[in-house]
NUKEMI-565748 format. One record per residue (C-alpha): residue number from 1; x, y, z; residue in one letter. Coordinates in steps of 0.2 Angstrom, whole numbers, plus 2048, in hexadecimal, padded with zeros to 3 digits. Layout:
<drenfis>
+-----+-----+-----+-----+------+
|  nr |  px |  py |  pz | rest |
+-----+-----+-----+-----+------+
| NUM |   X |   Y |   Z |    A |
...
+-----+-----+-----+-----+------+
</drenfis>
This chain:
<drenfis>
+-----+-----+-----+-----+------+
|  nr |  px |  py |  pz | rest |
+-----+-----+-----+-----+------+
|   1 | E47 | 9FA | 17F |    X |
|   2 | E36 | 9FF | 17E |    X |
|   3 | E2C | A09 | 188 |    X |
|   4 | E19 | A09 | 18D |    X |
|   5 | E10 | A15 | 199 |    X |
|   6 | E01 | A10 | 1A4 |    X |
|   7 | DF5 | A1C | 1AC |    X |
|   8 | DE4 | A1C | 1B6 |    X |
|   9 | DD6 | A23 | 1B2 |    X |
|  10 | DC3 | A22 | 1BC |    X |
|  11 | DB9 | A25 | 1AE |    X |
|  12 | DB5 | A2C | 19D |    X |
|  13 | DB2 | A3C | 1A3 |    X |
|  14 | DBA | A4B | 197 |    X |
|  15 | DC3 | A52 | 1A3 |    X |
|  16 | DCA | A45 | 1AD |    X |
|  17 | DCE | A3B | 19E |    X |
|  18 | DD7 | A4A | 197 |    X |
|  19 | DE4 | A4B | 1A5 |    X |
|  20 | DE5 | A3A | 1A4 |    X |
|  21 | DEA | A39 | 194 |    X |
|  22 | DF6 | A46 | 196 |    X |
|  23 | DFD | A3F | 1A5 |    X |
|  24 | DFE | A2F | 19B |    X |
|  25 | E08 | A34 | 18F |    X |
|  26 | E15 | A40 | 197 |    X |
|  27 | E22 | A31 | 19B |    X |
|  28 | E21 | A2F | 189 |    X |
|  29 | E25 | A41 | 186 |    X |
|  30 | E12 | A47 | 182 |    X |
|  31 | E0A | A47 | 174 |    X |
|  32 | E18 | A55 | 16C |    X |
|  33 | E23 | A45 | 16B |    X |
|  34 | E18 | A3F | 15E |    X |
|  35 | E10 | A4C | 156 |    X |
|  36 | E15 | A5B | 149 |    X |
|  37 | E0C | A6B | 145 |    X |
|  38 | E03 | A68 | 135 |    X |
|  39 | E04 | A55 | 137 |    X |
|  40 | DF5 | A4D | 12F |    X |
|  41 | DF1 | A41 | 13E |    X |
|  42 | DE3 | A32 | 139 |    X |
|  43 | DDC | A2C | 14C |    X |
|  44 | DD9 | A18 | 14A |    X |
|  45 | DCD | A14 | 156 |    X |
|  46 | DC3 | A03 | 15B |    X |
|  47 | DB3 | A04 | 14D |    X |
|  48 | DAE | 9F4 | 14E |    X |
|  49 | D9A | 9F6 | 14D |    X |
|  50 | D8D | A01 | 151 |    X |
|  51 | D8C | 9FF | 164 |    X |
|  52 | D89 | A0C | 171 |    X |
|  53 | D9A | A0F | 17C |    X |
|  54 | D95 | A07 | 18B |    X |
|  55 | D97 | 9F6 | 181 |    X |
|  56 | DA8 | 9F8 | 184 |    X |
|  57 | DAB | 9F1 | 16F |    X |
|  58 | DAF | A01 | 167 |    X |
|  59 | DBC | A0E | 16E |    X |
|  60 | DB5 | A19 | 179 |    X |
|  61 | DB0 | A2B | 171 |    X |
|  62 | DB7 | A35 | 180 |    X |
|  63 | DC7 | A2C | 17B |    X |
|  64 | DC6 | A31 | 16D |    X |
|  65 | DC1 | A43 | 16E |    X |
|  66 | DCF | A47 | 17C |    X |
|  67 | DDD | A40 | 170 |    X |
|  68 | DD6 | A4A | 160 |    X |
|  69 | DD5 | A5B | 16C |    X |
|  70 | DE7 | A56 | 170 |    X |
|  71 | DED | A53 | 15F |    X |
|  72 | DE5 | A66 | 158 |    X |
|  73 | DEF | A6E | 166 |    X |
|  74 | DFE | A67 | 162 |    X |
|  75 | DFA | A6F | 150 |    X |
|  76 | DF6 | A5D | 14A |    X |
|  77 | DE6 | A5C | 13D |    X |
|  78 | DDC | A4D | 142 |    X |
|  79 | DD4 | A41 | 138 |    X |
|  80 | DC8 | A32 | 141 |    X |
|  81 | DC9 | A24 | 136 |    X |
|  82 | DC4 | A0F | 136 |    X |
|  83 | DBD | A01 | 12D |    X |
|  84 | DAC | 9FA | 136 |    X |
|  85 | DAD | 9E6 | 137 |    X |
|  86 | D99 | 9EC | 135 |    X |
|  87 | D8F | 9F7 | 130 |    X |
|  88 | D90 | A08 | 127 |    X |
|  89 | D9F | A15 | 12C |    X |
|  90 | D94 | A22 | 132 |    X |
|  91 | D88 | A18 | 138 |    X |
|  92 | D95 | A11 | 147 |    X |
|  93 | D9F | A20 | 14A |    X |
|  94 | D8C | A28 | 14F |    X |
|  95 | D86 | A18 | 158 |    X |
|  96 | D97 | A16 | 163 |    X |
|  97 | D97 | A29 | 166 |    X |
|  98 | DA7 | A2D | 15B |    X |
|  99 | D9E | A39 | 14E |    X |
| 100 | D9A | A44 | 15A |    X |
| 101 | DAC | A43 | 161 |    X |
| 102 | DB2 | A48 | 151 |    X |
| 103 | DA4 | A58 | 151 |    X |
| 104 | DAA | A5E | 162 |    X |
| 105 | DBE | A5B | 15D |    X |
| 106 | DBD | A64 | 14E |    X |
| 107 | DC3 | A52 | 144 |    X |
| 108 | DBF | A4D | 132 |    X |
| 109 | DB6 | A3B | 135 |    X |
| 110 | DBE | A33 | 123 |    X |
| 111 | DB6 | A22 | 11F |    X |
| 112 | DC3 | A12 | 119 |    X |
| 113 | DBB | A10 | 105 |    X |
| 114 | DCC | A12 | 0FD |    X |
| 115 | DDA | A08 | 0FD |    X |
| 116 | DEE | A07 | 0F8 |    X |
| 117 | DF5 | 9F7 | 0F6 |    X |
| 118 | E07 | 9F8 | 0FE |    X |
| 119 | E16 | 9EA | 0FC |    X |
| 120 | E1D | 9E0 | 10B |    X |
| 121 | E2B | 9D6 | 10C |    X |
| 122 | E23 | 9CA | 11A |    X |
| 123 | E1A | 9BA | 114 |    X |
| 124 | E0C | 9C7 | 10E |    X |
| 125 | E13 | 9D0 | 100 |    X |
| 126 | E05 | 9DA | 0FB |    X |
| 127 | DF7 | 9E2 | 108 |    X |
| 128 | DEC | 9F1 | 103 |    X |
| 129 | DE8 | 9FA | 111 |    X |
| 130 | DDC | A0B | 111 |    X |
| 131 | DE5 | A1A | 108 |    X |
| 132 | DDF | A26 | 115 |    X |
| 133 | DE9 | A1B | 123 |    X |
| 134 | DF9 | A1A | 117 |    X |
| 135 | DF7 | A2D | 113 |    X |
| 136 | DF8 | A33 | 124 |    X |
| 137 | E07 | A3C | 12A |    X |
| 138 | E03 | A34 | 13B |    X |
| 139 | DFA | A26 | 141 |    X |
| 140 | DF2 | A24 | 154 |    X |
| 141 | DEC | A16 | 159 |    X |
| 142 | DDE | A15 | 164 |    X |
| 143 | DDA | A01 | 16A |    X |
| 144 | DCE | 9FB | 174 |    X |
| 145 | DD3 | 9EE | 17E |    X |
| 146 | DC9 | 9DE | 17D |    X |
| 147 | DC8 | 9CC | 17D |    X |
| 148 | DC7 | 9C3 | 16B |    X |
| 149 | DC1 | 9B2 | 165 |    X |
| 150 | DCF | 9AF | 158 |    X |
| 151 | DE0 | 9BB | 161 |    X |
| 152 | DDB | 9B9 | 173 |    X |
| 153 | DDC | 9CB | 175 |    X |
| 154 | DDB | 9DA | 169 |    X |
| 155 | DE4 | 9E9 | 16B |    X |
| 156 | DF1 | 9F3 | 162 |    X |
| 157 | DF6 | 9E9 | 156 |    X |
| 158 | DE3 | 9E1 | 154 |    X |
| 159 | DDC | 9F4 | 152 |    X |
| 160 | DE7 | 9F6 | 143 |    X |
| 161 | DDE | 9E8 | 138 |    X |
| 162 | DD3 | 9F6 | 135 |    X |
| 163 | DDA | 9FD | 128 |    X |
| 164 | DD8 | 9F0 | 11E |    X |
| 165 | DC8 | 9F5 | 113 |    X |
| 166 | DB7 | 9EE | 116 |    X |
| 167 | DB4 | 9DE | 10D |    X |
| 168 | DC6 | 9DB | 10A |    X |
| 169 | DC8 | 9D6 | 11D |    X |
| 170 | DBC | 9C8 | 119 |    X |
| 171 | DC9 | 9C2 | 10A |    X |
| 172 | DD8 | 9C2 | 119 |    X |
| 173 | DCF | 9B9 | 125 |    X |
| 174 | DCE | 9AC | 117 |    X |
| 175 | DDF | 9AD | 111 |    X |
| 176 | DE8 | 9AC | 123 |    X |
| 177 | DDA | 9A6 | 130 |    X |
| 178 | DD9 | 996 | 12F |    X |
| 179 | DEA | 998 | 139 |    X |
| 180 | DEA | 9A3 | 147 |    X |
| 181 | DFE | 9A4 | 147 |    X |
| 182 | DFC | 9AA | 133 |    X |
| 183 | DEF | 9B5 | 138 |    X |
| 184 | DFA | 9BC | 146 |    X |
| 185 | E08 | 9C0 | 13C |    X |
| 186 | DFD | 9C9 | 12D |    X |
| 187 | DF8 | 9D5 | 139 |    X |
| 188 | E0B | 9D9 | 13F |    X |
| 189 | E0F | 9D9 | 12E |    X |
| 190 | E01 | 9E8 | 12A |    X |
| 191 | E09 | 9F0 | 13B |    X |
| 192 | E19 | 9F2 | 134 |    X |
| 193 | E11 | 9F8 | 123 |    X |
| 194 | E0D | A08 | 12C |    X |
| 195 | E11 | A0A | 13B |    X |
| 196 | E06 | A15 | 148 |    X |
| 197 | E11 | A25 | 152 |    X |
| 198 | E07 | A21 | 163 |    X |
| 199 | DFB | A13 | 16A |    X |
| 200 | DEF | A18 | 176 |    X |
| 201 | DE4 | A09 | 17E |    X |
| 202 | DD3 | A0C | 184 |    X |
| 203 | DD3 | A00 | 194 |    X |
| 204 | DCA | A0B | 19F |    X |
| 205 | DBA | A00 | 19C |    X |
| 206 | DC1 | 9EF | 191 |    X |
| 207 | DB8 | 9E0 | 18C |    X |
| 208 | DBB | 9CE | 192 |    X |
| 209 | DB1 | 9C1 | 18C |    X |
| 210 | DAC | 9BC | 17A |    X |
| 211 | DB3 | 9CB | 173 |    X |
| 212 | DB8 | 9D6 | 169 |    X |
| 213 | DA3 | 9D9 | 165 |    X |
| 214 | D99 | 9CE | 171 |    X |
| 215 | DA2 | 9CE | 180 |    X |
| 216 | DA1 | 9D8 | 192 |    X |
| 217 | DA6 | 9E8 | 198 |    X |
| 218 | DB4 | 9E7 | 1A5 |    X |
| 219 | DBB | 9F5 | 1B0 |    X |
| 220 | DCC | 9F8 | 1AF |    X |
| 221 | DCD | A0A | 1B2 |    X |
| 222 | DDE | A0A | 1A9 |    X |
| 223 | DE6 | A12 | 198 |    X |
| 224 | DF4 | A0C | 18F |    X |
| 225 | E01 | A13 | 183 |    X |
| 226 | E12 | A11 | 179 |    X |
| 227 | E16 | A14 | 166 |    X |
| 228 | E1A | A01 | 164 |    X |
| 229 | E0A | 9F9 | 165 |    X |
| 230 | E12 | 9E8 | 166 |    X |
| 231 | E17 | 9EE | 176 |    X |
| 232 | E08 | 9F5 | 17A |    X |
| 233 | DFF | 9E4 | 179 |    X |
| 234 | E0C | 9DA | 184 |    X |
| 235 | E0A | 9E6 | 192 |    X |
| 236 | DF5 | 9E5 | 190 |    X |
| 237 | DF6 | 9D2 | 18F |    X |
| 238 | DFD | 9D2 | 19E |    X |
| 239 | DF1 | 9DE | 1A6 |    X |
| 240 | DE2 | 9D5 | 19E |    X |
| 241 | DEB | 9C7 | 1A9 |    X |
| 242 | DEB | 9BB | 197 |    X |
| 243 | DF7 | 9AB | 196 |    X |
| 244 | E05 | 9B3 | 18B |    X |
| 245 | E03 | 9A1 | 182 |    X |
| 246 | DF3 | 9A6 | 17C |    X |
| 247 | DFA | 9BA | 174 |    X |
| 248 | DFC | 9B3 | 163 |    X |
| 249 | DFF | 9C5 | 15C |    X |
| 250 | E0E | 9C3 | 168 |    X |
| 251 | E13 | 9B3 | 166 |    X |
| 252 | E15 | 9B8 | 153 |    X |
| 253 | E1E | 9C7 | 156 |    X |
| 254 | E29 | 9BD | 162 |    X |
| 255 | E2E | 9B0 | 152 |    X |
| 256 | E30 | 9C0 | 149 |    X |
| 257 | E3C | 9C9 | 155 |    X |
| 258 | E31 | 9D9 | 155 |    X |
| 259 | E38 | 9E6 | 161 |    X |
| 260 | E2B | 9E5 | 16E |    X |
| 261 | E28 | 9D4 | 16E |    X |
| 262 | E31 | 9CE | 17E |    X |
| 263 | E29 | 9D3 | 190 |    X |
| 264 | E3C | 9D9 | 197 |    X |
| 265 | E40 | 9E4 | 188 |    X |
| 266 | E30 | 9F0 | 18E |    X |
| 267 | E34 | 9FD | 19B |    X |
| 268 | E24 | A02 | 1A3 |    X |
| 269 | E20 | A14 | 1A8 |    X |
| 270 | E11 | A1E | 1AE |    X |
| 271 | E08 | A16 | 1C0 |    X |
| 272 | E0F | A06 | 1C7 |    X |
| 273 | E0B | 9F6 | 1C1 |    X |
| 274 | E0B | 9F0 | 1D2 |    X |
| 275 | DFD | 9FA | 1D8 |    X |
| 276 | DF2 | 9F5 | 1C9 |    X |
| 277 | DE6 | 9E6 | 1D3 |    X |
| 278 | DE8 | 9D8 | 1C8 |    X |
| 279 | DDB | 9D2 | 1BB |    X |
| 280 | DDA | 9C1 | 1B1 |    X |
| 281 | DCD | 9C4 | 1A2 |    X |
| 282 | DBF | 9B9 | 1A0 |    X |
| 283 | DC5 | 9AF | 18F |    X |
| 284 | DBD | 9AB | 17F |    X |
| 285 | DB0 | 99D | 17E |    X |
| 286 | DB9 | 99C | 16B |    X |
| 287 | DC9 | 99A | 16F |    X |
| 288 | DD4 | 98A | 166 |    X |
| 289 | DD8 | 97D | 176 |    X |
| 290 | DE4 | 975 | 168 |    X |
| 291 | DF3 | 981 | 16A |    X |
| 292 | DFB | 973 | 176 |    X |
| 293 | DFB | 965 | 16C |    X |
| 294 | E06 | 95D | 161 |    X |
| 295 | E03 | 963 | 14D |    X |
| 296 | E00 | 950 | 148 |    X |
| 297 | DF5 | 94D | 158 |    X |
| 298 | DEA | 95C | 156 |    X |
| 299 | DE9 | 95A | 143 |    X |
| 300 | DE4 | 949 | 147 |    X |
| 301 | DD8 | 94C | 155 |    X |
| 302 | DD2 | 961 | 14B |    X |
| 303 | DBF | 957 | 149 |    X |
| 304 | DBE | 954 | 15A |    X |
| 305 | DC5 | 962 | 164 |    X |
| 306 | DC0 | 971 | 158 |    X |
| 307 | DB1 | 97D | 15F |    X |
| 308 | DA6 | 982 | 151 |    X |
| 309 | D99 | 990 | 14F |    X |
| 310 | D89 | 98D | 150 |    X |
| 311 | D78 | 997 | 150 |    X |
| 312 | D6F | 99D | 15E |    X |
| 313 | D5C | 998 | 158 |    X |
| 314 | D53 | 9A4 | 167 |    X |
| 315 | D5E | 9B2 | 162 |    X |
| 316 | D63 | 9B1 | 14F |    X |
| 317 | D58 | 9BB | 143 |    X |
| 318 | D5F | 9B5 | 134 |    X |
| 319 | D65 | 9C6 | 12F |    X |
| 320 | D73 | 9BF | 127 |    X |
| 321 | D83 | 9CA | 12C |    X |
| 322 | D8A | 9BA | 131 |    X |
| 323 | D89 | 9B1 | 121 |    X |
| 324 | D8E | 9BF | 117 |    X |
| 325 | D9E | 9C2 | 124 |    X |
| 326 | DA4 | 9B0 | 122 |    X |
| 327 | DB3 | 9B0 | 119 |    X |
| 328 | DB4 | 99B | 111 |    X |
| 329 | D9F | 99F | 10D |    X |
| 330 | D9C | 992 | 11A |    X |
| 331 | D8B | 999 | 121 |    X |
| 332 | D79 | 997 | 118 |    X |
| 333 | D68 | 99B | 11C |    X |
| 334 | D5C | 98D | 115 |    X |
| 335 | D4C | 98A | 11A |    X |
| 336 | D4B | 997 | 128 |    X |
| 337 | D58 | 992 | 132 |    X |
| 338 | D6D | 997 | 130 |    X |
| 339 | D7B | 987 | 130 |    X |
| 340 | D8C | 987 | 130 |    X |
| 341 | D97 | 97A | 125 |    X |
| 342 | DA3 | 976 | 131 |    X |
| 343 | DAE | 96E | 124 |    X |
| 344 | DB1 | 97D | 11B |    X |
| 345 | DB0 | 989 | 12C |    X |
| 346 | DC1 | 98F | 131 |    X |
| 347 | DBE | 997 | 141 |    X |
| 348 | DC3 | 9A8 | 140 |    X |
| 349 | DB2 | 9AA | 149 |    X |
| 350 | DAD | 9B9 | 13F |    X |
| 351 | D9B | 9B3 | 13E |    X |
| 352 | D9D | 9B5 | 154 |    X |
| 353 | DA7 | 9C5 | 153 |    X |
| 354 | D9A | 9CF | 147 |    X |
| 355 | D88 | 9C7 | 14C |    X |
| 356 | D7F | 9D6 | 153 |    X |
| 357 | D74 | 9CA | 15E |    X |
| 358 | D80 | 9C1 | 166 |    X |
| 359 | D79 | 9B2 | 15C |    X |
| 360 | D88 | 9A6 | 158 |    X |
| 361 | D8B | 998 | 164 |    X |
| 362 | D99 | 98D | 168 |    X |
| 363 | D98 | 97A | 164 |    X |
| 364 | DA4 | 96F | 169 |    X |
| 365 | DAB | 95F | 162 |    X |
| 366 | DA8 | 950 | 169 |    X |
| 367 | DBA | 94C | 171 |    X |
| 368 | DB8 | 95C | 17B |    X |
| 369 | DA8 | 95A | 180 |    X |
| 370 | DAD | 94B | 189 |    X |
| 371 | DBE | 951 | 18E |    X |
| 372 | DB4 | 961 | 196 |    X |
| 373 | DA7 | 955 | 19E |    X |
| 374 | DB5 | 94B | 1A6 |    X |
| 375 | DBD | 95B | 1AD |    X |
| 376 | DAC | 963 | 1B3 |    X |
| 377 | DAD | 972 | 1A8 |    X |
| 378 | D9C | 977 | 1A2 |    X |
| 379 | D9B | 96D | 192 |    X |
| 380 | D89 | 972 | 18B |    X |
| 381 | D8E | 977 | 179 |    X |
| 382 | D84 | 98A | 178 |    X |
| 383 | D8E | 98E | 185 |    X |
| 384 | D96 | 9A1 | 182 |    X |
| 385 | D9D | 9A6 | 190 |    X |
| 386 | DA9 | 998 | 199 |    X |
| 387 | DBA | 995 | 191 |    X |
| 388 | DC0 | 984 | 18B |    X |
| 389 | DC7 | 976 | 198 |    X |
| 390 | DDA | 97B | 198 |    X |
| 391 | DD7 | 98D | 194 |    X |
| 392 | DE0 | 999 | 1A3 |    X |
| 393 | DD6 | 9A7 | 1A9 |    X |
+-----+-----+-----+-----+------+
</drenfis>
């Protein structure tokens, strides 16, 4: 069995977020449980881009600060460590508020430039991830939870994809993101490569919507944590109120008989669950509405039923951190204007997940338009924030 604690808190306020943190973790045995003097302890927080907290896309800097004051007086030396999916290192952490968390914590901020490549025995047999990551005596993870175009949600498991070093994400996405199934199981195979002592999800203000970097902030007041993250995430899916068909991350670890993976193997701790008021996140205008069918039917029907980006002429700029994202190369600028070859587009919906402008739009093939026309579902195709016909909320 594997346990996951859930606690309240109001706010980010250092105080209250302090004894909420501690009050979150002492079902789990407090943070002495996972921590050693001397440890060298990397905190993995949510660095996705330079946004101020309030956005709800980066974990949040109080979060962060709280955890690294608790780690130093358990006698643990804290490191604060990630890999922007944009952007320059310092640049984020000062933007999203997590350099100055690192000044008042006393922690080294240590940028992911470096990496180890380290031998699975999954279907990935080789993944380099960031030495700092691997070196560390101990690893916390610190999620944001959030909606996301291509996993649905991104949490625990999500939050450890960044370890993998800058421009090598864009070679993964390539690799395994034409298949959302593929992509689910690399990042449960880089999980088990080096596997965090604690996860600690930052739910107090999440993100429904187009997430993880264009979505909208939504109040949960609620923190979660457990030192198998694949737990962690089936308890915030259901929290986030998201069709478990939908979890890829889970579905995979379900296949792959991870610990953690099934809902009635997860004792629960910590406040209730049935005096949380219940929530269904607002989905993903991205999400695949092939999952139901039958392979040969959707394979036959992918042309017609696929969502494909698209730009945003009133808000692109043309800066370009799109096309230079795209994994297959399947975004150009030409004369003053961006388009997407959607025969060579696989849909990982970086181009969506990185645009600073919120710039990339949804277009839909021609099957669901009509199939969204015939149910009533707004069917324009710059639509970004409705889900697809026959998406649960």
């Amino acid at each position: 069995m594997e346990t996951v604690s859930i606690a309240t808190s109001a706010g980010y306020e250092l105080s209250t977020l302090r004894q909420a943190v501690i009050k979150l973790l002492e079902p789990l045995g407090g943070l002495s449980a996972y921590i050693s003097r001397g440890d060298r302890v990397l905190l993995k927080p949510n660095m996705l881009s330079a946004k101020e907290p309030d956005k709800a896309v980066t974990t949040h800097p109080a979060l962060v600060r709280v955890v690294a004051e608790l780690v130093r007086e358990a006698g643990g030396i804290v490191l604060i460590g990630d890999s922007p999916g944009i952007g320059r290192f310092l640049r984020v952490a000062d933007k999203c508020g997590i350099f100055e968390a690192a000044r008042a914590s006393g922690a080294a901020l240590v940028e992911f430039s470096e990496a180890v490549e380290l031998r699975g025995n999954g279907t990935f047999r080789s993944i380099r991830l960031a030495r700092p990551y691997y070196e560390a005596d101990k690893i916390i993870n610190l999620p944001k939870l959030k909606t996301h175009e291509m996993m649905t949600m991104t949490c625990a498991v999500k939050n450890l994809f960044g370890a993998v070093v800058g421009a090598e994400k864009a070679g993964w996405h390539l690799k395994a993101g034409s298949s959302r199934q593929l992509f689910a199981r690399l990042l449960l195979e880089i999980y088990q490569l080096k596997k965090p002592a604690l996860n600690i999800v930052d739910a107090v203000n999440a993100m429904e919507g187009n997430g993880p970097g264009n979505g909208d902030p939504i109040k949960l007041g609620l923190l979660i944590a457990g030192a198998n993250p694949v737990a962690v995430d089936v308890i915030a899916g259901r929290l986030a109120g998201i069709p478990a068909d939908l979890l890829y991350i889970e579905r995979e670890a379900v296949s792959m008989g991870l610990p953690g993976a099934l809902a009635e193997d997860i004792v629960l701790c910590g406040i209730p669950v049935d005096t949380i008021p219940e929530t269904r996140f607002r989905l993903p205008t991205g999400l695949d509405v092939q999952f139901g069918l039958p392979p040969f039917l959707a394979k036959a029907l992918k042309s017609h039923l696929t969502l494909y980006p698209a730009a945003d002429r009133e808000k692109c700029v043309l800066c370009g951190i799109c096309r230079d994202a795209c994994p297959p190369g399947a975004i150009t600028i030409q004369n003053s204007a961006l388009s997407v070859d959607n025969a060579r587009c696989i849909r990982c919906w970086c181009c969506r997940e990185l645009c600073p402008h919120d710039a990339m739009l949804i277009r839909r093939g021609m099957l669901l338009r009509a199939l969204m026309l015939l149910s009533g579902t707004k069917s324009d195709q710059d639509s970004s924030s409705s889900a697809p016909s026959g998406i649960s909320r």
